[in-house]
C-alpha positions in Angstrom: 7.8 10.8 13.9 4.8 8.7 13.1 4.3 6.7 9.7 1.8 5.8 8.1 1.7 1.4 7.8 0.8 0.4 4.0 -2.0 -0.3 4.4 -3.5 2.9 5.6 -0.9 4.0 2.4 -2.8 1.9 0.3 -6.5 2.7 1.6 -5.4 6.0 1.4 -4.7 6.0 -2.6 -7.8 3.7 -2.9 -9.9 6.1 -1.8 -8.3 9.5 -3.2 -9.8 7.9 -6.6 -6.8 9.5 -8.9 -5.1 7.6 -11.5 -2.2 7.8 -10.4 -2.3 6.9 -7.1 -4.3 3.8 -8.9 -0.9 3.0 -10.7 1.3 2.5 -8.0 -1.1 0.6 -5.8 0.4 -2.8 -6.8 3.8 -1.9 -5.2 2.9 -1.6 -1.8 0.1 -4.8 -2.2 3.6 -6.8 -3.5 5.6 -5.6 -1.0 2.5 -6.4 2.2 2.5 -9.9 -0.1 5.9 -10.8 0.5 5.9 -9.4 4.3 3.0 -12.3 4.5 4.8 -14.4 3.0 8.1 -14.6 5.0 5.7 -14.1 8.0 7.0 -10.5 9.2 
């Protein structure tokens, strides 16, 4: 079964414009940040 990567999650909540999707934005950004990071 397909799944969507984070960042089509996050451009996703980005562009649904609701608060809530808003407040949970950060998580994913951290965890695509720390992917980066150990170069995954």
């Amino acid at each position: 079964m397909p799944t969507a990567s984070l960042v089509h999650v996050i451009r996703s909540k980005q562009a649904a414009h609701r608060p809530k999707d808003h407040r949970v934005i950060p998580v994913p950004r951290e965890i695509l940040a720390t992917r980066h990071e150990r170069g995954e």
